[in-house]
C-alpha positions in Angstrom: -5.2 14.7 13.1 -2.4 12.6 13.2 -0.7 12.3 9.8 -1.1 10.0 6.8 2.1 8.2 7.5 2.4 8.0 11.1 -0.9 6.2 10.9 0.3 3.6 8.1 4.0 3.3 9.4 2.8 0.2 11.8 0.7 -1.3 9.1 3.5 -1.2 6.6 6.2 -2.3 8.7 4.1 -5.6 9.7 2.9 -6.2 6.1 6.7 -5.6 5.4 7.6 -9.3 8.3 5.1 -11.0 7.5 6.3 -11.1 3.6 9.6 -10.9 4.6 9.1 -14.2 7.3 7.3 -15.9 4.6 10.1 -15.1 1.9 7.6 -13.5 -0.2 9.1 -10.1 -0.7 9.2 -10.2 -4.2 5.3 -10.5 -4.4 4.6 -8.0 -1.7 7.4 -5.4 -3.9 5.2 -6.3 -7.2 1.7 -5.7 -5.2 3.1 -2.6 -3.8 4.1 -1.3 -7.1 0.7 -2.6 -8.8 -0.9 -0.6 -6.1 1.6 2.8 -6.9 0.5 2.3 -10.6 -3.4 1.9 -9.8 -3.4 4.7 -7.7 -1.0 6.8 -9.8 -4.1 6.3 -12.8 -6.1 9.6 -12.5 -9.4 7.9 -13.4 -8.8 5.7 -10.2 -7.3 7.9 -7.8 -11.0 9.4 -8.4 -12.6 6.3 -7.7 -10.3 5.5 -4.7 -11.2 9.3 -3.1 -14.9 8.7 -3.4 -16.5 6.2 -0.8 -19.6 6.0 -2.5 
């Protein structure tokens, strides 16, 4: 299996021009780091590892 980041390089570097060609990177950095923080919480990183 192909790893975690090779998969999500091309997805992150196109999330990373579109904000950038819409001069929105300061809302894509904040998202990103609201994302870090959700799934840095060890009640959700449960909830994000279970489909169901």
């Amino acid at each position: 299996m192909a790893e975690i980041a090779t998969i999500a390089r091309p997805y992150a570097e196109a999330s990373f021009r579109t904000a950038r060609d819409a001069d929105a990177l300061a809302g894509w950095s904040s998202g990103l780091a609201l994302a870090g923080a959700i799934a840095a919480d060890a009640r959700m990183a449960d909830l994000l590892g279970t489909p169901a």
